[in-house]
C-alpha angles and dihedrals in degrees: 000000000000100000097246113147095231090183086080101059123113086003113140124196135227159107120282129137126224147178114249128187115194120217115335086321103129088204110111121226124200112232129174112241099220093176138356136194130171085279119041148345149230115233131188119199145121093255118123112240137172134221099260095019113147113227145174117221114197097214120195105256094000104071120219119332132197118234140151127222110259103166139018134184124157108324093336131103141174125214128201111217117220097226116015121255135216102261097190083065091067100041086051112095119243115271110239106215 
């Protein structure tokens, strides 16, 4: 093992907000996407999660993906994805037709 923190590779950071439902509640909370990869995120927001809770993100340009807490500390929070995203998809403005 060489010591190397793989979960920051290919992490990018940066400032988004998003829309996060925790468990099967149907109620939206606003988080702060600190910084996003293909799989997983760091969130920042008042709600209330647990270590293990299941939870949707609605991400710009990505939809809703499913994810579970891995991690929380303060008012921070990361989250695992089920399947990876595209990250660059939700960096990318949205396109005005």
């Amino acid at each position: 093992m060489t010591g190397l923190d793989h979960r920051q590779l290919g992490r990018e950071s940066l400032f988004l907000m998003a829309d996060l439902r925790v468990g099967e509640r149907q109620d939206d909370h606003r988080v702060k996407v600190r910084n996003l990869s293909a799989g997983g995120m760091m969130a920042e927001g008042s709600v209330k999660v647990m270590r293990g809770s299941q939870v949707h993100v609605n991400l710009r340009n990505v939809g809703w993906v499913d994810g579970v807490v891995a991690w929380i500390q303060d008012n921070r929070f990361g989250i695992a994805f089920v399947e990876d995203i595209d990250p660059k998809a939700a960096q990318s403005q949205v396109s005005s037709a």
